[in-house]
C-alpha positions in Angstrom: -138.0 -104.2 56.6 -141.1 -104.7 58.0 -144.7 -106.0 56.4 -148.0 -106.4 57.9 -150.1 -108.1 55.7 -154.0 -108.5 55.4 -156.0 -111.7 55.9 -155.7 -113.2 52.2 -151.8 -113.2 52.8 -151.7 -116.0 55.5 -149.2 -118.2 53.0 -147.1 -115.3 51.9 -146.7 -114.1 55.6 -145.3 -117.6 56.8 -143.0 -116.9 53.5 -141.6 -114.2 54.2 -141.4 -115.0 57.9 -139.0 -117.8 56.5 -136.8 -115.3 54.5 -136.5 -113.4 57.8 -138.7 -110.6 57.8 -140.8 -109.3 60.8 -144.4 -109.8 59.7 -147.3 -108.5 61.8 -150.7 -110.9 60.2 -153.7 -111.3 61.6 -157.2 -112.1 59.9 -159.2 -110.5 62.5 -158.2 -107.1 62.0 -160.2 -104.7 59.8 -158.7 -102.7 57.2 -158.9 -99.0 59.0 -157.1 -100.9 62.5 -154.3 -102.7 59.4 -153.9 -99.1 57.9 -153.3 -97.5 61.2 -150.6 -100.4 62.7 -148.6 -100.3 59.5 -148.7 -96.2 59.9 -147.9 -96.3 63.8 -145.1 -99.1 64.0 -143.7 -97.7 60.0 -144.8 -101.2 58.6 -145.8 -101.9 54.8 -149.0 -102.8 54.3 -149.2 -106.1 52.0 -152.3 -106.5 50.3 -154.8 -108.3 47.9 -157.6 -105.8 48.4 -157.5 -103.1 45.2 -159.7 -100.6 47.8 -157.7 -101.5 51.3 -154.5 -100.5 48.6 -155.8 -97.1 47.8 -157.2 -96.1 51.3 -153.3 -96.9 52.6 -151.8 -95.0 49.5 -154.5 -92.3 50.2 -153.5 -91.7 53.9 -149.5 -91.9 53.3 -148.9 -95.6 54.4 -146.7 -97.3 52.6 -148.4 -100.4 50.9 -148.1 -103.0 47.8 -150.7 -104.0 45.8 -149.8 -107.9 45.6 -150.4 -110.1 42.4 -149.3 -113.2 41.2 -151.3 -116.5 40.6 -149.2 -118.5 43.1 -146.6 -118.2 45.9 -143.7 -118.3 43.9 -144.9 -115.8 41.6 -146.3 -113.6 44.8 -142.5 -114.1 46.3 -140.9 -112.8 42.8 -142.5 -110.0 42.7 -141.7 -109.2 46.3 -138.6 -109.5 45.7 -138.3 -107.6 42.7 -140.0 -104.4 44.7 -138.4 -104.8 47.9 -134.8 -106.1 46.8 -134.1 -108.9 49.1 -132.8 -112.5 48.5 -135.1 -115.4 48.4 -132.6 -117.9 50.5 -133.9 -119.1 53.5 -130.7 -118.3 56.2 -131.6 -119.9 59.6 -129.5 -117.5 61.3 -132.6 -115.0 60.6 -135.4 -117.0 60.3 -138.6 -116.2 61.7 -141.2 -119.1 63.3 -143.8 -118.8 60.4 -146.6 -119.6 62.8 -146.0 -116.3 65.2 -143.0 -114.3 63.8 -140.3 -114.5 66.9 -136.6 -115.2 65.4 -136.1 -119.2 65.8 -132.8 -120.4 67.5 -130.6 -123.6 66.8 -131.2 -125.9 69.5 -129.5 -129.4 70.3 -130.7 -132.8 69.0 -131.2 -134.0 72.5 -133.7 -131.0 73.5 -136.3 -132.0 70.6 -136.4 -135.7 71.9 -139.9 -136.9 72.6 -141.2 -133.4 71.2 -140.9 -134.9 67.4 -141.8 -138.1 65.7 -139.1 -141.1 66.6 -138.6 -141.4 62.7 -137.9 -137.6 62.2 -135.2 -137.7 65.9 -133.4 -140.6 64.2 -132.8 -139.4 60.7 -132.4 -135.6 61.5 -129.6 -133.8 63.4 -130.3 -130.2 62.7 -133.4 -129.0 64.9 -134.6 -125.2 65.4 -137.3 -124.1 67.9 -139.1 -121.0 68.7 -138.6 -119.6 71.7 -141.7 -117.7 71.9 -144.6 -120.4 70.7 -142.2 -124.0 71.4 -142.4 -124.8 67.6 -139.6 -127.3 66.6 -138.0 -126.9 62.6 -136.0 -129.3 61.0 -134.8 -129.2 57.4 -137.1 -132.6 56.8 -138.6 -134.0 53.5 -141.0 -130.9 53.1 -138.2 -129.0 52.4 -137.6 -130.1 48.8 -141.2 -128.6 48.0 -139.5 -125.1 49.6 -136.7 -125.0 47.6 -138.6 -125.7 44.4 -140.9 -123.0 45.6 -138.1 -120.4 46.1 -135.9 -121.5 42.7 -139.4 -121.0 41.0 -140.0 -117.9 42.5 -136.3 -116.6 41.7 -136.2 -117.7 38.0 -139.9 -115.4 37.8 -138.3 -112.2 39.5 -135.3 -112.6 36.8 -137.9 -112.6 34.1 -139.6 -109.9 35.8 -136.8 -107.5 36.0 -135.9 -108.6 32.1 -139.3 -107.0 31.3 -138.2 -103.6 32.8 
């Protein structure tokens, strides 16, 4: 599956990067130039903007109209519509920052590209190739799985009100 979502999606788009999915994002484009990507590379068109919605739905790109008061609730409902998992899986993660697939890399390669603190307590370490970002499951990521168990126990309310 693949999104492209408008400029009020920023957080979401890191989101879903995370769970894996190839997001196109960018707050600089304008809504006929996002209309026409998501129709030419077959992307849906993830959205905020009630009018951006219908002028997608109008000229047969596939879009969702997003709600949801926060990102776990905005993740639910994702997930409910588009039927994926909301587990972060390294294997297909995405750099949240510029979408390329990250890659497991060796302790010894991060060393003097992370804080001293973070090298010594962490072994785990994932960079993108594309941007040079380095991951590591740190403290931060106890706010994420809150986020995401949040998120899961809304889309199972959600489908109960089916």
């Amino acid at each position: 599956m693949k999104f492209i979502t408008d400029g009020m999606l920023g957080k979401i788009t890191r989101w879903l990067r995370m769970l894996g999915h190839n997001v196109k994002y960018s707050n600089k484009l304008d809504d006929a130039k996002l209309v026409e990507i998501a129709r030419k590379e077959k992307r849906i068109l993830l959205t905020r903007d009630l009018a951006l919605y219908q002028q997608a739905t109008a000229k047969g790109v596939k879009a969702f109209y997003l709600e949801g008061v926060d990102e776990a609730e905005k993740l639910a409902r994702l997930s409910r519509k588009f039927g994926f998992e909301l587990e972060i899986d390294m294997s297909v993660s995405r750099c949240p920052k510029c979408n390329a697939h990250v890659v497991p890399v060796e302790k010894e390669e991060v060393s003097g590209r992370v804080e001293e603190t973070t090298y010594k307590y962490y072994d785990k370490f994932w960079k993108c190739p594309k941007c040079g970002q380095i991951y590591w499951q740190g403290a931060h990521w106890k706010r994420i799985r809150e986020t995401l168990e949040k998120a899961r126990k809304l889309s199972e309310t959600l489908e109960k009100r089916k």
